[in-house]
C-alpha positions in Angstrom: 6.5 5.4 -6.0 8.8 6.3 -3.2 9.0 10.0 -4.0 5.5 10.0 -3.8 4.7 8.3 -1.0 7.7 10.8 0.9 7.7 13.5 -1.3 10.4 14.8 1.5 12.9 12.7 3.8 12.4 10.0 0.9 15.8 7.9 1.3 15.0 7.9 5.2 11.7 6.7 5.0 12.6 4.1 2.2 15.5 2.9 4.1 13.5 2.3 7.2 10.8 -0.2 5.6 13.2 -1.7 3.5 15.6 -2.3 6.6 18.6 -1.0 4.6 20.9 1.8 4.5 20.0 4.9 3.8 22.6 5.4 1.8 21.3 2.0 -0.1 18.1 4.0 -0.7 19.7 6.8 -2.0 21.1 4.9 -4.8 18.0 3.0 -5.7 16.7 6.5 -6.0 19.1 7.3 -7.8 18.9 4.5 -10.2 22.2 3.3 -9.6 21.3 -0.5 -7.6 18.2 -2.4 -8.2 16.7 -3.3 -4.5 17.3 -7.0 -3.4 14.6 -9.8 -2.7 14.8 -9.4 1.0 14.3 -5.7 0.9 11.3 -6.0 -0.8 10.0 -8.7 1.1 10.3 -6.0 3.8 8.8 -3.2 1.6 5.8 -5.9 0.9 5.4 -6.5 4.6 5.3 -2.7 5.5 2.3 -0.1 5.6 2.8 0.4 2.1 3.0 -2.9 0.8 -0.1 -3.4 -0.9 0.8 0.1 -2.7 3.7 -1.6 -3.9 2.5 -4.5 -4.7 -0.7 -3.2 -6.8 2.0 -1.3 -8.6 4.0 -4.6 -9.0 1.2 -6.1 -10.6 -0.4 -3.3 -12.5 -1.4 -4.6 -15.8 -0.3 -8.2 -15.0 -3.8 -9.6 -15.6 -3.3 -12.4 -14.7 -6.5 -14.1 -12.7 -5.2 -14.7 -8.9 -4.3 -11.1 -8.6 -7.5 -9.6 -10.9 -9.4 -11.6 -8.2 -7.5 -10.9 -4.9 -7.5 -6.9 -5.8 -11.6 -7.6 -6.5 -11.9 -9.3 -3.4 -10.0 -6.4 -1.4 -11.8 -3.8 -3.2 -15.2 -5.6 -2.2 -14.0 -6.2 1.9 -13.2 -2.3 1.8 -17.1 -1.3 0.3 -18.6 -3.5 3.0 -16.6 -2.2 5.6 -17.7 1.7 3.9 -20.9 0.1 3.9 -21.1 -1.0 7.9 -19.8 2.4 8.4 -23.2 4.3 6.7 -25.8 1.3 8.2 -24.7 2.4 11.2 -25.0 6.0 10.9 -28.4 5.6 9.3 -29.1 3.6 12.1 -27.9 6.5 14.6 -29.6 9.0 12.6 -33.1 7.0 12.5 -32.5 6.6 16.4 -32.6 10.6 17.1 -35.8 11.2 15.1 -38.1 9.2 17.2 
C-alpha cells in the first residue's frame, strides 16, 4: 500500500506518518520487520488512515465495520449530493 500511495520517496513518507525511522521504514519495505502497534496507531491517525484501515479490514465481514464503511460511504454521497443541489440551485438562479 505504501508503494502506492508514494510510488517515489516511499521510506520517507512512510517514516514520517508512522513517526519512525526511515531506515525502520525501509525494512518494513523490505519485508525484513513487521511495524509495531504504536506505529500503526500513528499510520491509523494519519491522512491515510482510513486507506489503511479499509485495507486492514478488507474481507473481514464482520458487521461493525460492513456498517461503519456503509455509513462513510453514505456521509460522502450526501455531501456529493449538497455539492450538485447547490449547483442546480446556482444554475436555476441565472436562467430567470
Amino acid at each position: 500500500m505504501a508503494r502506492r500511495l508514494w510510488p517515489s520517496k516511499t521510506a520517507i513518507n512512510l517514516s514520517s506518518r508512522a513517526e519512525i525511522s526511515k531506515r525502520a521504514a525501509e525494512l518494513w519495505l523490505e519485508g525484513r520487520t513487521e511495524p509495531g502497534a504504536d506505529a500503526l496507531v500513528n499510520l491509523l491517525r494519519s491522512d491515510v488512515g482510513f486507506e489503511l484501515l479499509q485495507q486492514i479490514m478488507q474481507g473481514s465481514g464482520t458487521r461493525w465495520w460492513t456498517e461503519f464503511e456503509t455509513g462513510v460511504h453514505l456521509a460522502e454521497l450526501n455531501e456529493k449530493h449538497e455539492f450538485l443541489r447547490k449547483q442546480i440551485e446556482a444554475l436555476k438562479g441565472r436562467m430567470k
